[in-house]
C-alpha positions in Angstrom: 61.3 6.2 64.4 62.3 3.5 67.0 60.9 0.6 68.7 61.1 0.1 72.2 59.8 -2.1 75.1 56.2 -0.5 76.3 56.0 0.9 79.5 53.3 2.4 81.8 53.5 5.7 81.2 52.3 4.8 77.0 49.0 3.3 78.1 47.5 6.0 77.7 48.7 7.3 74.3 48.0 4.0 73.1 44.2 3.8 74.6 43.8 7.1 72.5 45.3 5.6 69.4 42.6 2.6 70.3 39.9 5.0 71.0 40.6 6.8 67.1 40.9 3.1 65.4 37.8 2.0 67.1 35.8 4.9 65.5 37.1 4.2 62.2 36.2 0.5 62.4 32.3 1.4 62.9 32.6 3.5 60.0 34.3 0.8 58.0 31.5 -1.7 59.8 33.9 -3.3 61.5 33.2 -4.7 64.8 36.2 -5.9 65.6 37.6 -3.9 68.5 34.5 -2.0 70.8 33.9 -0.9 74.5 34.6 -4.4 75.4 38.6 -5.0 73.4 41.0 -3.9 74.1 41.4 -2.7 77.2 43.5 -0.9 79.2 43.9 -3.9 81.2 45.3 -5.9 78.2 48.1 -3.5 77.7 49.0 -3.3 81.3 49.1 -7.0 81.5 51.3 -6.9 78.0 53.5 -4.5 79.8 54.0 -7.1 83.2 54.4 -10.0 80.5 57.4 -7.7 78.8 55.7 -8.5 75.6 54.1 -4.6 74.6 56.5 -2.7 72.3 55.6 0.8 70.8 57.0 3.3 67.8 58.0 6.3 68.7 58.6 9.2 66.9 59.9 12.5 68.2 59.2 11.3 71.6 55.5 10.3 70.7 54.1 6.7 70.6 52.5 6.2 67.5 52.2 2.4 67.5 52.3 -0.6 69.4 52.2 -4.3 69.4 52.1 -7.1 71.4 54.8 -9.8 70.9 54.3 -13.4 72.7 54.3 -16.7 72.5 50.4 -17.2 74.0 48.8 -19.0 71.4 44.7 -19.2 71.7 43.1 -22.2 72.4 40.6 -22.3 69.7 44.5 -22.5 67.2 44.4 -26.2 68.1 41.7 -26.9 65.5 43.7 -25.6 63.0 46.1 -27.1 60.2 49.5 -25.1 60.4 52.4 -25.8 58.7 53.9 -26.9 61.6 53.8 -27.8 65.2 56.9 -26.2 66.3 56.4 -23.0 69.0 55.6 -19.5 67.1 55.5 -16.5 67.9 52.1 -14.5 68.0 51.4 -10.5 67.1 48.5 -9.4 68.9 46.8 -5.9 69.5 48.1 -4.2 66.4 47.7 -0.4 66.4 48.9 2.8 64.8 48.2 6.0 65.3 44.9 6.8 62.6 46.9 10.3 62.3 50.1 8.7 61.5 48.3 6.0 58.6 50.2 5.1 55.8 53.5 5.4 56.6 54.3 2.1 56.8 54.4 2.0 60.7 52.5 -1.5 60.6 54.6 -3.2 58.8 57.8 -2.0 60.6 55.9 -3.1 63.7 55.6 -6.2 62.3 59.5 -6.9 61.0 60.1 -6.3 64.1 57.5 -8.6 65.5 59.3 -11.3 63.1 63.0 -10.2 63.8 62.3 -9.9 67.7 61.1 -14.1 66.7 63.9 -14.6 65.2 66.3 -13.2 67.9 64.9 -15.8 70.0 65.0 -18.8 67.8 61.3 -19.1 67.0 61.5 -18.5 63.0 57.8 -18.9 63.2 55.1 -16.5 63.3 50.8 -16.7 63.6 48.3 -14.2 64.1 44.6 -13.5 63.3 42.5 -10.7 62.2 38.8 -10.5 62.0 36.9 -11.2 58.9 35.8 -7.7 58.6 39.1 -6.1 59.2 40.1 -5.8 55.3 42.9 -3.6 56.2 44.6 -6.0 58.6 43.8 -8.6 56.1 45.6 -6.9 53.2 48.5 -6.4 55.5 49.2 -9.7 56.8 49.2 -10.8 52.7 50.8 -8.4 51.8 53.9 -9.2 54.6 53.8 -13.0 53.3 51.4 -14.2 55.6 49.5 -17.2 54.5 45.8 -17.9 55.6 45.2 -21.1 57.6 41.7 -21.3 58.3 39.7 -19.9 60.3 38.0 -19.7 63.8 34.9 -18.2 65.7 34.5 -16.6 68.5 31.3 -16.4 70.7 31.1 -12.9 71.1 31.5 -12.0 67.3 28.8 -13.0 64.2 31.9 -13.1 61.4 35.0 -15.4 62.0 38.9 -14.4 62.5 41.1 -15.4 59.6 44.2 -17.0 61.4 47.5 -16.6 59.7 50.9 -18.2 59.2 54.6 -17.1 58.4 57.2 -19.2 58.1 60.5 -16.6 58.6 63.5 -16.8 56.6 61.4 -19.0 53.9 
């Protein structure tokens, strides 16, 4: 498997992969991604910003994450661990065919290594309150929980997260 900068031409493969994870979250009850988020739209823009970055395997995507430093507003009520710039995983996905694998979690090394490459030993990111999986995850990779924040459109909170890299 490698990782590599996203490009146009996975937007699709990666709206399919989106497509499959949303089903799983309604059975799971699991609102967070629908009709609404993500769309196709937010990886294009990912892919302007240079921030999208997929796994491939055999010449198929079968991941992809978005890697920036656009931390949201609603952060700023928080209590991190500290105010210095971090880096920020966002849009999370693997192929539902390709689970268990441990595609996430290389996604997310890289997320941290790619931070570290630029000087930024910090990472945050957030995951709704139903998402157990994601939750589990972000633990599980040394994440710590923060707090968290709500979001208009959404009745259960997202659980923000901290990493400090290196520590």
């Amino acid at each position: 498997m490698i990782i590599r900068r996203g490009n146009v031409e996975d937007v699709t493969a990666i709206m399919e992969m989106v497509k499959n994870t949303i089903q799983i979250m309604k059975e799971e009850e699991n609102d967070q991604w629908d009709e609404h988020y993500p769309l196709k739209t937010d990886f294009e823009a990912d892919i302007s910003g240079r921030s999208l970055f997929v796994a491939e395997e055999d010449g198929k995507v079968i991941g992809s994450v978005t890697v920036d430093q656009h931390e949201p507003e609603a952060y700023n009520i928080l209590d991190f661990q500290n105010n210095t710039p971090a880096f920020l995983m966002h849009r999370l996905v693997v192929d539902v065919y390709q689970r268990g694998k441990g595609i996430a979690k290389q996604l997310i090394q890289f997320a941290e290594h790619l931070a570290i490459e630029h000087h930024c030993p910090y990472m945050k990111t957030d995951t709704y309150a139903k998402n157990k999986k994601a939750f589990s995850l972000f633990t599980s990779e040394g994440y710590t929980l923060v707090g968290e924040i709500r979001r208009e459109e959404k009745d259960s909170p997202f659980y923000v997260f901290e990493k400090t890299l290196g520590a």
